[in-house]
Wavefront OBJ file of the C-alpha trace (Angstrom):
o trace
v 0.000 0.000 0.000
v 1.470 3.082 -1.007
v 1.434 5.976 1.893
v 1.728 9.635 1.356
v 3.404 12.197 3.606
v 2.275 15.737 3.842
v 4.531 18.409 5.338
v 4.612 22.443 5.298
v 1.506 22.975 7.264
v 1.130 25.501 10.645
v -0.114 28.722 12.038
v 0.184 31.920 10.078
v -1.561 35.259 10.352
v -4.083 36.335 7.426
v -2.648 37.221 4.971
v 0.428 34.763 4.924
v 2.000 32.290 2.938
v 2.722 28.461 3.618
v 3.911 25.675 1.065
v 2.799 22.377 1.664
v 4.407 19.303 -0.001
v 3.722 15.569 -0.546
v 6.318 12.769 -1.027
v 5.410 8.891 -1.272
v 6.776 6.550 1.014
v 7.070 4.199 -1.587
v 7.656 4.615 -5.402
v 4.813 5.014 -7.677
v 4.815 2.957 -10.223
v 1.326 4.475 -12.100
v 0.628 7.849 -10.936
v -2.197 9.930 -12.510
v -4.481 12.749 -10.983
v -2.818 14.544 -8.239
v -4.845 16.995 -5.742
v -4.870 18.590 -2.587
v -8.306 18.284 -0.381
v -9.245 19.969 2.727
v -11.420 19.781 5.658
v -12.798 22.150 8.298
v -14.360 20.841 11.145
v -18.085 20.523 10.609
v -17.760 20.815 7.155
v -17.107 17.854 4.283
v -13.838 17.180 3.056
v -13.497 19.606 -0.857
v -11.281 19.504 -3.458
v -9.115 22.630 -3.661
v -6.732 21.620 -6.506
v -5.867 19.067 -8.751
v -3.273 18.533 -11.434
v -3.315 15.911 -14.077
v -0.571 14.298 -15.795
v -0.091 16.600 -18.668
v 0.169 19.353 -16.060
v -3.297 21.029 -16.519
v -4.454 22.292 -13.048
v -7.967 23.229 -11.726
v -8.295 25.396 -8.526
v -11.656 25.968 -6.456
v -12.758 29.191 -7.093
v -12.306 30.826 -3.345
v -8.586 30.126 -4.244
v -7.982 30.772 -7.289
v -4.560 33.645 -7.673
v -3.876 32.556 -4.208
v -3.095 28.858 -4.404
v -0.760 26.891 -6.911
v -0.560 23.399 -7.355
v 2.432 21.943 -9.161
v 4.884 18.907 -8.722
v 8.722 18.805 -9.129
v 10.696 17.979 -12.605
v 11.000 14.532 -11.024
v 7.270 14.207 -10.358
v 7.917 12.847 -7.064
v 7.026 15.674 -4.869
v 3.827 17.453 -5.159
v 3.078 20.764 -3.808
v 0.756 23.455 -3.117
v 1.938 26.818 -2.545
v -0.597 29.320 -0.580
v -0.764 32.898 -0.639
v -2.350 35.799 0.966
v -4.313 33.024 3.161
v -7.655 33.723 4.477
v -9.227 32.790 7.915
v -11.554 30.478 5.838
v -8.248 28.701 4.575
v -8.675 26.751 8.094
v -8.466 23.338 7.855
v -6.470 19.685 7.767
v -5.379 19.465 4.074
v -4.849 15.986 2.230
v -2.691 15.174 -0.672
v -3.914 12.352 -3.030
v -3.522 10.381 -6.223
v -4.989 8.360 -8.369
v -3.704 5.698 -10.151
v -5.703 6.916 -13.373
v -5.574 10.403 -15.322
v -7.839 12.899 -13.888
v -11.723 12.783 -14.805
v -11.906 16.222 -16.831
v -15.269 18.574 -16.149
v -15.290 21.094 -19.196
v -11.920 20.337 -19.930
v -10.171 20.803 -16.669
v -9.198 17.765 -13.793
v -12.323 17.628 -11.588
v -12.148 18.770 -7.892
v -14.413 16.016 -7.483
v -12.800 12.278 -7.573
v -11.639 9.322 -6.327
v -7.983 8.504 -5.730
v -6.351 5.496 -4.723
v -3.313 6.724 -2.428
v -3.897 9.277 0.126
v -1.901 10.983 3.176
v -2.525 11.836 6.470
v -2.870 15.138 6.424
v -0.904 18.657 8.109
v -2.924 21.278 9.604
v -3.270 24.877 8.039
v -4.741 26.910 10.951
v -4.634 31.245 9.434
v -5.485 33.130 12.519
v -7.192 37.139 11.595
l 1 2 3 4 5 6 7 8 9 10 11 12 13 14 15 16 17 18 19 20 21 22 23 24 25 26 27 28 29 30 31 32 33 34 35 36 37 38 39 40 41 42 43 44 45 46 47 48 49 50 51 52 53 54 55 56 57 58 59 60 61 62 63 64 65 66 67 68 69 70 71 72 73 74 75 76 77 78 79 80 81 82 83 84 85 86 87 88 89 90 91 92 93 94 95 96 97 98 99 100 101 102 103 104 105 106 107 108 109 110 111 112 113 114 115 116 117 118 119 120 121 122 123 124 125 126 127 128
């Protein structure tokens, strides 16, 4: 079973800037749709980015010019940098990916989707 490790979360004040990354434990032999999920307590888990293999990228719309999703030349990290984060930005945030290219909604990776490798998640807590 292939694990994920997310890193990069913590505290920051609005308005601040953290990068989170994801590594595998193990190497991935098949990798496919990549994203980055969150979830606030009380609230249900959302998509907030993905990226597909070709590189396309789809953001949420609260986070859209704020967030960026990308992975290294070696596809073997994948991160999400956040700027100019918001109050709302509160939550535990999950890396994932699927085994399979991303399911496209009008051409972009859905925010909505199953993947087949997932992490345990780092905390993002933006204080106002």
């Amino acid at each position: 079973q292939v694990q994920l490790a997310e890193s990069g979360g913590g505290s920051v004040q609005s308005g601040g800037s953290l990068r989170l990354s994801c590594t595998a434990k193990q190497s991935i032999t098949r990798r496919g749709c990549m994203g980055w999920l969150r979830q606030a307590p009380g609230k249900e888990r959302e998509g907030v980015a993905t990226i597909d293999r070709d590189g396309t990228t789809n953001y949420q719309d609260s986070v859209k010019g704020r967030f960026t999703i990308s992975q290294d030349n070696a596809k073997t990290t994948l991160y999400l940098q956040m700027n100019n984060l918001k109050p709302e930005d509160t939550a535990m945030y999950y890396c994932a990916v699927d085994r399979y290219p991303c399911t496209l909604v009008n051409g972009l990776p859905s925010l909505v989707g199953t993947f087949d490798y997932w992490g345990q998640g780092t905390q993002v807590t933006v204080s106002s």
